[in-house]
Structures are given as structure tokens and as C-alpha cells.
ZAVEXPA-980560 format. One record per residue: residue in three letters; residue number from 1; x negated, y, z negated of N, C-alpha, C, O in turn. Coordinates in nm, 4 decimals, padded with zeros to 6 digits, always signed. Example, Ala and Ser with C-alpha at 12.3 -4.5 7.8 and 13.67 -1.06 7.14 Angstrom:
# ZAVEXPA-980560
{'Ala',1,{-01.3190,-00.5690,-00.7800},{-01.2300,-00.4500,-00.7800},{-01.3200,-00.3300,-00.7800},{-01.4236,-00.3319,-00.8465}}
{'Ser',2,{-01.2850,-00.2250,-00.7080},{-01.3670,-00.1060,-00.7140},{-01.2900,+00.0030,-00.7870},{-01.3409,+00.1138,-00.8039}}
END
This chain:
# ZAVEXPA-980560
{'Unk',1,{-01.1522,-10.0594,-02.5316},{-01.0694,-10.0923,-02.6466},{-01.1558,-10.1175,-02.7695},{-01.1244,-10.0429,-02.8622}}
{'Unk',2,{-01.2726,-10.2153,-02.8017},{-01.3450,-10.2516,-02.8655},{-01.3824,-10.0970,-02.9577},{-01.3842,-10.0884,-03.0805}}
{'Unk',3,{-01.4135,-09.9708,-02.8475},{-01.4881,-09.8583,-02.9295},{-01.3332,-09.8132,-03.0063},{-01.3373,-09.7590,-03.1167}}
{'Unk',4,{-01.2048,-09.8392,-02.9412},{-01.1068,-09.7752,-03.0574},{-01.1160,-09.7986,-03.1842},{-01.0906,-09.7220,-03.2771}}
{'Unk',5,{-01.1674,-09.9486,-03.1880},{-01.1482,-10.0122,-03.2905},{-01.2668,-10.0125,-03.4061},{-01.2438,-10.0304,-03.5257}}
{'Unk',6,{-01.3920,-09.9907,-03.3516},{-01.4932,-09.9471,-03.3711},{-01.4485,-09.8371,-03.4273},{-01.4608,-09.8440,-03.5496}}
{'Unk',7,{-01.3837,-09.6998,-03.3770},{-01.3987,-09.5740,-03.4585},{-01.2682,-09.5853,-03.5177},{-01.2314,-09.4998,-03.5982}}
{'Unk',8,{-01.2094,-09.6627,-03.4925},{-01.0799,-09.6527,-03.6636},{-01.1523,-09.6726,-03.7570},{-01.1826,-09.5825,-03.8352}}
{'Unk',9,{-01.2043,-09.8222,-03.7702},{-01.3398,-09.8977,-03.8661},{-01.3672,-09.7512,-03.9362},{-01.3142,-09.7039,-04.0367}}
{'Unk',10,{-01.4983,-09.6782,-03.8234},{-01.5629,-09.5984,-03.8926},{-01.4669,-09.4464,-03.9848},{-01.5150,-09.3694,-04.0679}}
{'Unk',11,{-01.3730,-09.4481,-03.9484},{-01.3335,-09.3155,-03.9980},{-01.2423,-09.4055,-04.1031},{-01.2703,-09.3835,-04.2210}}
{'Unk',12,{-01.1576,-09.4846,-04.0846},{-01.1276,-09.5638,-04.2130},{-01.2380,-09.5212,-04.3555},{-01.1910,-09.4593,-04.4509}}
{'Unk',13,{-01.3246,-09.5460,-04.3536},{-01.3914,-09.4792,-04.4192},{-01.5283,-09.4030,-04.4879},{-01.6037,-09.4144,-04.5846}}
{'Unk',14,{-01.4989,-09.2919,-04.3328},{-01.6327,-09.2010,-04.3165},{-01.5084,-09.0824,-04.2923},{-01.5543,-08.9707,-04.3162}}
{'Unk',15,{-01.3741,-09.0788,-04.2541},{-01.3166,-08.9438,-04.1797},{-01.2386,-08.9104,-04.2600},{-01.2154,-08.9905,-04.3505}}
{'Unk',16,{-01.1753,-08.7942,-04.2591},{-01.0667,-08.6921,-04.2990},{-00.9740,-08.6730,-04.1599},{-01.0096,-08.6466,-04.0451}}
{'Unk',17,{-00.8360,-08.6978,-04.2188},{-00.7573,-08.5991,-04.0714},{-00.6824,-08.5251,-04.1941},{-00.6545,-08.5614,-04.3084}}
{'Unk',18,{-00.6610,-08.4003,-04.1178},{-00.5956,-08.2872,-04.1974},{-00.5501,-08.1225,-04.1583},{-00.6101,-08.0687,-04.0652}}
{'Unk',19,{-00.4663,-08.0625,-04.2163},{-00.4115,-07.9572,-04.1444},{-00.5029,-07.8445,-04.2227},{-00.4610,-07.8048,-04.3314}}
{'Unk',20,{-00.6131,-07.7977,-04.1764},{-00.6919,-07.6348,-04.2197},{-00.6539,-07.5355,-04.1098},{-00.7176,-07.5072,-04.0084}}
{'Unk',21,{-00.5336,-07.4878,-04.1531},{-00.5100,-07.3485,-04.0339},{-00.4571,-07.4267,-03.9120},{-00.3614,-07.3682,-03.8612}}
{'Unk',22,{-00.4912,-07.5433,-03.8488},{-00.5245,-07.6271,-03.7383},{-00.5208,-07.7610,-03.7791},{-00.5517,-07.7989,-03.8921}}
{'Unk',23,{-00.4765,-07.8454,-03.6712},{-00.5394,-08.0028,-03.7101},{-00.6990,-08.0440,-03.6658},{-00.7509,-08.0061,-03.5608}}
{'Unk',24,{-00.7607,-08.1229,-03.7600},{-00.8401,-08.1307,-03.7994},{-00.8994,-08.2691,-03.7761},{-00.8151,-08.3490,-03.8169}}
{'Unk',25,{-01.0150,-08.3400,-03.7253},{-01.0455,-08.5016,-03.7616},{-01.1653,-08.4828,-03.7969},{-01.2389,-08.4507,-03.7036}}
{'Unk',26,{-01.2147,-08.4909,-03.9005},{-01.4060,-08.4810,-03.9284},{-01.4460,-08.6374,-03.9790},{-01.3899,-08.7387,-04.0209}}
{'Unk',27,{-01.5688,-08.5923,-03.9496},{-01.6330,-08.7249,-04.0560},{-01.7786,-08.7043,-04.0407},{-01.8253,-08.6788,-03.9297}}
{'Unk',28,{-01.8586,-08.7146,-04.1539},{-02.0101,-08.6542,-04.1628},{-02.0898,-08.7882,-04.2027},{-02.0342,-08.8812,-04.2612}}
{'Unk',29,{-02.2467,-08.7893,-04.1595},{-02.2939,-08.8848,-04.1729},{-02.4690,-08.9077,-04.2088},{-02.5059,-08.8119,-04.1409}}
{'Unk',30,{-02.5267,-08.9329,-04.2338},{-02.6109,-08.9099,-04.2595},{-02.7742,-08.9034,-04.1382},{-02.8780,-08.8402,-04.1184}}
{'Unk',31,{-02.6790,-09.0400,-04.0802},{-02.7542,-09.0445,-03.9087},{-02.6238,-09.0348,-03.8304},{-02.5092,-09.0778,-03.8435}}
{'Unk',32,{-02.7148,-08.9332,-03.7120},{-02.6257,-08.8791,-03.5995},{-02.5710,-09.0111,-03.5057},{-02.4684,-09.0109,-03.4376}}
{'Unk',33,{-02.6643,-09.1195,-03.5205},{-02.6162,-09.1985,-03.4150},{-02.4578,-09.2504,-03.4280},{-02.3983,-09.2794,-03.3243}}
{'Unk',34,{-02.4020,-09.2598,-03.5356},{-02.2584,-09.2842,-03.5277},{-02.1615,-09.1962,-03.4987},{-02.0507,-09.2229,-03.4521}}
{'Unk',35,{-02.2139,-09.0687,-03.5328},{-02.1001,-08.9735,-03.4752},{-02.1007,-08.9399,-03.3586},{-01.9992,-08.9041,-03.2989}}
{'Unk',36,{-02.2656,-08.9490,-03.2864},{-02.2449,-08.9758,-03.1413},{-02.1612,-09.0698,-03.0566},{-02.0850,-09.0418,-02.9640}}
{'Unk',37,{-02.1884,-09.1729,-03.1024},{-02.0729,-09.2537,-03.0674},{-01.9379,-09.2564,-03.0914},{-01.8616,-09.3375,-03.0388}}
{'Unk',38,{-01.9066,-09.1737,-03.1663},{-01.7372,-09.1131,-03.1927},{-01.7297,-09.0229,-03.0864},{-01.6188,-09.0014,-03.0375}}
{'Unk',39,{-01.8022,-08.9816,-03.0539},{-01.8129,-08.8307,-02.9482},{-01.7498,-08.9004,-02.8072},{-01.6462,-08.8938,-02.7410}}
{'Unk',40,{-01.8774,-08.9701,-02.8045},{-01.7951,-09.0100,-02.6591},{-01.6780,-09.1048,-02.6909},{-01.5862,-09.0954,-02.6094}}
{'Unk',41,{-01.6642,-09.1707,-02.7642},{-01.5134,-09.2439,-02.7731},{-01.4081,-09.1443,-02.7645},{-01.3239,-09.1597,-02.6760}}
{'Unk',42,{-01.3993,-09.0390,-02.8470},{-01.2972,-08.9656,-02.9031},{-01.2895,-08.8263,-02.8573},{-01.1833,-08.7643,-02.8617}}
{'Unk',43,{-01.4266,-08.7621,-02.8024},{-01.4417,-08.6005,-02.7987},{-01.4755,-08.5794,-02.9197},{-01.4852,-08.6507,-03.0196}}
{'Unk',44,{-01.4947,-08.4533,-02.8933},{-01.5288,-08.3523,-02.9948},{-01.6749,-08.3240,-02.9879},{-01.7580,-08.3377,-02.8982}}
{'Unk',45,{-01.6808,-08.2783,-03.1156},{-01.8629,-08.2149,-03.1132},{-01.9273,-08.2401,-03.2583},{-01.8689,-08.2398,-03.3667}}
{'Unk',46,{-02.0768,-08.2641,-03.2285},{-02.1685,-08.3525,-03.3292},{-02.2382,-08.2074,-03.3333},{-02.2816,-08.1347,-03.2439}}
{'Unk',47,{-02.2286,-08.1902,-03.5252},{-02.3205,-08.0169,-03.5222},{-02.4277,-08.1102,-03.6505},{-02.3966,-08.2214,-03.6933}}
{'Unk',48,{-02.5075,-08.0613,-03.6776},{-02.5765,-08.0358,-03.7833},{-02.7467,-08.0929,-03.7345},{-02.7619,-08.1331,-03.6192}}
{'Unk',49,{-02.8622,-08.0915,-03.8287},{-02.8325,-08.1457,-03.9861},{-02.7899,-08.0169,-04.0672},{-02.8413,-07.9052,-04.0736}}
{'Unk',50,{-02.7029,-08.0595,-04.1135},{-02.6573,-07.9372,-04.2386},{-02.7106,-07.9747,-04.3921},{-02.6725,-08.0750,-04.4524}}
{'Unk',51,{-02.7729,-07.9106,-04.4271},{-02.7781,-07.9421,-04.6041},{-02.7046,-07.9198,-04.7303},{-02.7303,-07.9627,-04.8428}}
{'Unk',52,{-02.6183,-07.8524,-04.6941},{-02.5373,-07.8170,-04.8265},{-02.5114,-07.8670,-04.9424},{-02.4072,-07.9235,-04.9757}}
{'Unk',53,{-02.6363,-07.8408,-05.0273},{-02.6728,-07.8757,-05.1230},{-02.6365,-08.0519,-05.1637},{-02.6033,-08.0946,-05.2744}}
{'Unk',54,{-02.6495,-08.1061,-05.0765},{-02.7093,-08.2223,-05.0641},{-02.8408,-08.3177,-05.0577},{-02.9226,-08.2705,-04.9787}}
{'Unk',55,{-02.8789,-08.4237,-05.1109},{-02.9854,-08.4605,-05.1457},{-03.0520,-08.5091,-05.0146},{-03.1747,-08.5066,-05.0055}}
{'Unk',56,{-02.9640,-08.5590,-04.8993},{-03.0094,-08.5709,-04.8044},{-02.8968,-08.5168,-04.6638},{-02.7790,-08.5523,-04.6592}}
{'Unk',57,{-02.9657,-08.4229,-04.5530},{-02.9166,-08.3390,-04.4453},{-02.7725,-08.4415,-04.4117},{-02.7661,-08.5583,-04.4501}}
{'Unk',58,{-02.6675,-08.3752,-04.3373},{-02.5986,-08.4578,-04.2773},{-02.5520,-08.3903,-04.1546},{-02.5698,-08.2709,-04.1306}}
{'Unk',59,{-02.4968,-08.4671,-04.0857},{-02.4666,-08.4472,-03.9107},{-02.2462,-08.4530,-03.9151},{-02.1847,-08.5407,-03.9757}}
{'Unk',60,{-02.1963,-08.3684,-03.8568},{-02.1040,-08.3811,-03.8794},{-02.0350,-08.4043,-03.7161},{-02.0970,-08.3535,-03.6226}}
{'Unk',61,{-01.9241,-08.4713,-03.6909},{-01.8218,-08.5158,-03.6003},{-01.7221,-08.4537,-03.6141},{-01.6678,-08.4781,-03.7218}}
{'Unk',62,{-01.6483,-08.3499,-03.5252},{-01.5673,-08.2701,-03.5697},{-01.4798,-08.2716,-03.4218},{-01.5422,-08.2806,-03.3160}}
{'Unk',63,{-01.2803,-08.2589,-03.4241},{-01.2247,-08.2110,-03.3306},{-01.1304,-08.1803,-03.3525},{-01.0790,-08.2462,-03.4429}}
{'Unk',64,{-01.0409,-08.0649,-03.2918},{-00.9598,-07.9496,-03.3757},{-00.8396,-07.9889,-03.2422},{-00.8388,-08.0656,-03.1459}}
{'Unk',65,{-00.7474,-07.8903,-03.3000},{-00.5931,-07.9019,-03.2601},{-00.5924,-08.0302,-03.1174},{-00.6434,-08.1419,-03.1266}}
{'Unk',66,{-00.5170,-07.9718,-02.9865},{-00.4488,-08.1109,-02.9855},{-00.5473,-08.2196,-02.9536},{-00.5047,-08.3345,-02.9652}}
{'Unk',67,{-00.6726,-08.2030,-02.9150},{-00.7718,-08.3333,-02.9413},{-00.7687,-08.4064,-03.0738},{-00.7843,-08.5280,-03.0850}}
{'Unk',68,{-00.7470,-08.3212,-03.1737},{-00.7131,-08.4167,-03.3200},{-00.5436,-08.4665,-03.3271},{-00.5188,-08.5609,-03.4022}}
{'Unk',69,{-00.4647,-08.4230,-03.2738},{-00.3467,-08.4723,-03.3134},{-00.3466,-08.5943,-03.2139},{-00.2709,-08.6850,-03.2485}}
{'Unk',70,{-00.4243,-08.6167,-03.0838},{-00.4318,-08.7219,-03.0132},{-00.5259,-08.8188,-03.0725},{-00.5186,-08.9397,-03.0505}}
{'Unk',71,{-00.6131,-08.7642,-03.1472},{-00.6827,-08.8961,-03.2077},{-00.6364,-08.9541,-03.3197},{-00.6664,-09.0685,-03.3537}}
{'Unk',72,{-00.5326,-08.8491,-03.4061},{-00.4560,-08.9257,-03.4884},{-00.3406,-09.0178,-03.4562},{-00.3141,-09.1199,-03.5197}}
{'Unk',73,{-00.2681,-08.9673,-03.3408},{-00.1761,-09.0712,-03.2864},{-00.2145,-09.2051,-03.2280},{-00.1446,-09.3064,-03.2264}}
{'Unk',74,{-00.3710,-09.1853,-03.1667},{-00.3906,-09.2852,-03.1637},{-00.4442,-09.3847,-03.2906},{-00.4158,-09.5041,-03.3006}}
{'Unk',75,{-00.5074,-09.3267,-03.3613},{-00.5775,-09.4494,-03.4797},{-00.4729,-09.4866,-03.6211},{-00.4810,-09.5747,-03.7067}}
{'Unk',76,{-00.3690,-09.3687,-03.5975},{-00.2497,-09.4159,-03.6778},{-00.1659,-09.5994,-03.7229},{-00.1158,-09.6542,-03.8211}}
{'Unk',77,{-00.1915,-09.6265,-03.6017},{-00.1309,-09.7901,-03.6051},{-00.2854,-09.8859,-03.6799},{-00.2774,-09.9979,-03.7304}}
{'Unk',78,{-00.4154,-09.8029,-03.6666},{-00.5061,-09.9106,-03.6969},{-00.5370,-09.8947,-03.8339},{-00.6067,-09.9791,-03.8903}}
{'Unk',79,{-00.4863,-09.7813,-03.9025},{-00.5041,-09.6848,-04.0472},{-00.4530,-09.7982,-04.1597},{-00.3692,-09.8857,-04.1377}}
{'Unk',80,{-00.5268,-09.7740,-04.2903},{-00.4550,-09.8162,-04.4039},{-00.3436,-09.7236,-04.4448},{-00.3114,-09.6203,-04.3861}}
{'Unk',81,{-00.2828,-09.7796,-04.5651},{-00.1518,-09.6836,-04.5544},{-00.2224,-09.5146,-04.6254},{-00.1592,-09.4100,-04.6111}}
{'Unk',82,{-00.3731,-09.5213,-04.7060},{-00.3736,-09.3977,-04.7710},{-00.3857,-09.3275,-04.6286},{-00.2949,-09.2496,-04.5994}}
{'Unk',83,{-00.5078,-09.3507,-04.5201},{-00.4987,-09.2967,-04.3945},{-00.4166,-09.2105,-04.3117},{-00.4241,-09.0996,-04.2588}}
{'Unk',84,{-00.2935,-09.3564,-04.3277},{-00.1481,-09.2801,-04.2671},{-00.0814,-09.2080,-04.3144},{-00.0112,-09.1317,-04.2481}}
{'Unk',85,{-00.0832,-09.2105,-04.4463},{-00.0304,-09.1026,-04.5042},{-00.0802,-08.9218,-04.4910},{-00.0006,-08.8281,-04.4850}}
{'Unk',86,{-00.2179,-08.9125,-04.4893},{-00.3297,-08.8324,-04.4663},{-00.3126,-08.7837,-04.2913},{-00.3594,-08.6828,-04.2385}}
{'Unk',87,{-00.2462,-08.8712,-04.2404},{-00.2033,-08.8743,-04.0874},{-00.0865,-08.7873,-04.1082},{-00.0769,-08.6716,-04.0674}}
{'Unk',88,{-00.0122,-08.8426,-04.1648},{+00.1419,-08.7525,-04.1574},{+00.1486,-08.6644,-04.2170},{+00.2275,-08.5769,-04.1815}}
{'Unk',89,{+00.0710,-08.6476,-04.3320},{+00.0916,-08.4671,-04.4053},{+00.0017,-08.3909,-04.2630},{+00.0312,-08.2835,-04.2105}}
{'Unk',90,{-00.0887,-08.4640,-04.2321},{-00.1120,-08.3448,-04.1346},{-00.0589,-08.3286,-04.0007},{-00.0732,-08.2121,-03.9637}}
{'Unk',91,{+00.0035,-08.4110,-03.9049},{+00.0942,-08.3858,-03.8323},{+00.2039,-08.3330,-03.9200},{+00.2198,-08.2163,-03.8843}}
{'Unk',92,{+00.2821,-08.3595,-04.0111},{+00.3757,-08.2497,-04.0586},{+00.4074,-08.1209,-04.0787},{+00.5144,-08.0622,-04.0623}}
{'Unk',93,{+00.2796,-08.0749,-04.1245},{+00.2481,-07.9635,-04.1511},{+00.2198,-07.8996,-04.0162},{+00.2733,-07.7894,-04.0041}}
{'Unk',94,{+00.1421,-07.9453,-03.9013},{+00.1034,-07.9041,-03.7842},{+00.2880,-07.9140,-03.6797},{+00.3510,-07.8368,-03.6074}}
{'Unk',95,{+00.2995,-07.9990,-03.7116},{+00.4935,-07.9779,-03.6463},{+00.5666,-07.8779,-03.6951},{+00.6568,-07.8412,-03.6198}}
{'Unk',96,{+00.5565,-07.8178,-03.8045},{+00.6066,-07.6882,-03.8408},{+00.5080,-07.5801,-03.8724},{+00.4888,-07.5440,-03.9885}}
{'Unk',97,{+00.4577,-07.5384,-03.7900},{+00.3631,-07.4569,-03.7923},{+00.4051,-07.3653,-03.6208},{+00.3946,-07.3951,-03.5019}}
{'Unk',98,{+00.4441,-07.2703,-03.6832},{+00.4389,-07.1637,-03.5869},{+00.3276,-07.1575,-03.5010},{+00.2130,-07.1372,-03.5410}}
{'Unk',99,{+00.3740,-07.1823,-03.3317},{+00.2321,-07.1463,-03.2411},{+00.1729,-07.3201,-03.2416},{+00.1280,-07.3842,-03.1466}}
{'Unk',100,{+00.1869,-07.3503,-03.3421},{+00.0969,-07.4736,-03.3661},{-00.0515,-07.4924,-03.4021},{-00.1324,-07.5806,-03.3733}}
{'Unk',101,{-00.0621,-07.3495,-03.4944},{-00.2227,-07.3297,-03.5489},{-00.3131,-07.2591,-03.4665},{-00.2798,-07.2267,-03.3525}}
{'Unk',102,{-00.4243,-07.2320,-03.5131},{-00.5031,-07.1396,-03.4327},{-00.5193,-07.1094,-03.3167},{-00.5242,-07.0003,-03.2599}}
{'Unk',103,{-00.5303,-07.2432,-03.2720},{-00.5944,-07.3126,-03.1210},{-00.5116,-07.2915,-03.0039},{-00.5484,-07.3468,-02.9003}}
{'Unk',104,{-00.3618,-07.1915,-03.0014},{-00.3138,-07.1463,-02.9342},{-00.2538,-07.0495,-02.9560},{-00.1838,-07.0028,-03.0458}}
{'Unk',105,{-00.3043,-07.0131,-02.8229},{-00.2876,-06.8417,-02.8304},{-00.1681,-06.7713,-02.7306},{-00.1190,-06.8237,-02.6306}}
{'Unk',106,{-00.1356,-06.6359,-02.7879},{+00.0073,-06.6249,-02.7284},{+00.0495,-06.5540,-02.6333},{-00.0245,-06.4590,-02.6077}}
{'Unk',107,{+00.1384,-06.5632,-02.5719},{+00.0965,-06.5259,-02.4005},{+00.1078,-06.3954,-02.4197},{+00.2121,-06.3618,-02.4758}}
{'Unk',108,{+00.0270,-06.3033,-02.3884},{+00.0221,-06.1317,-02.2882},{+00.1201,-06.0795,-02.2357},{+00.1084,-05.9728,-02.1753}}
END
């Protein structure tokens, strides 16, 4: 329980949830050790250092369709309201979305 609360904390404000094509939960950082620890709390996958034209590399925390709509349902109740709001345009958009976005594919 402690790490839920721990990675609401951190994505409160280090994360994005959002609908690109797919639902979406990121959050980038400058040291990997925190998004590692989102990893195993939450899933997903820790890529970088990336530089993109940034002054210093960053490491990103990333997890797509229904692993993100489960991590938004869950950190939804621990969210400020801009959060939740950022929660519900993107489950909204992902509830009317034909197929339900990329991440599934259609039967043969």
C-alpha cells in the first residue's frame, strides 16, 4: 500500500495520463532510480537516457493501454482535481474509441 501512495505522490507531480492513439501514463526523470521504482509498483517500462535537447539526459516510465487505464483507476481517488480531470479526458476519450486504441487488435 505505502508504494501506491508513494507513486500517486510521485506522478502527482512528475506524470501525464492521457489518450495518444492509446491510453497513456508517463513520467520522465532525471535519475532512473524513481522510475524504477514505479516499474515495479505499477509495470511498465524504464527507456532512456534520452536527450532531447535538454540540458540534462532523462530516463522515462512509460505504460500503454489497459496497464494505463488500470493505473489510472487506481491513483484516481489519490489525484488532485487537475489530475482527475487529466484522468477522465483520457478514459473518455479511450471509452469511445473504437477497438479501444492501438493495443488491440482485431480478430482474423
Amino acid at each position: 500500500m505505502r508504494e501506491i501512495y508513494w507513486s500517486a505522490g510521485f506522478l502527482e507531480g512528475e506524470g501525464s495520463f492521457m489518450w495518444v492513439g492509446g491510453l497513456r501514463v508517463a513520467a520522465g526523470q532525471v535519475r532512473r532510480e524513481p522510475l524504477d521504482r514505479l516499474r515495479r509498483a505499477l509495470g511498465g517500462r524504464v527507456g532512456g537516457p534520452y536527450k532531447n535537447g535538454v540540458a540534462r539526459p532523462q530516463y522515462h516510465w512509460i505504460v500503454y493501454g489497459p496497464e494505463a487505464a488500470a493505473v489510472m483507476f487506481t491513483m484516481y481517488p489519490l489525484m488532485t482535481r487537475q489530475r482527475k480531470q487529466q484522468i477522465r479526458r483520457a478514459l473518455s476519450k479511450w471509452r469511445r474509441a473504437p477497438g479501444r486504441g492501438w493495443w488491440r487488435r482485431k480478430a482474423a
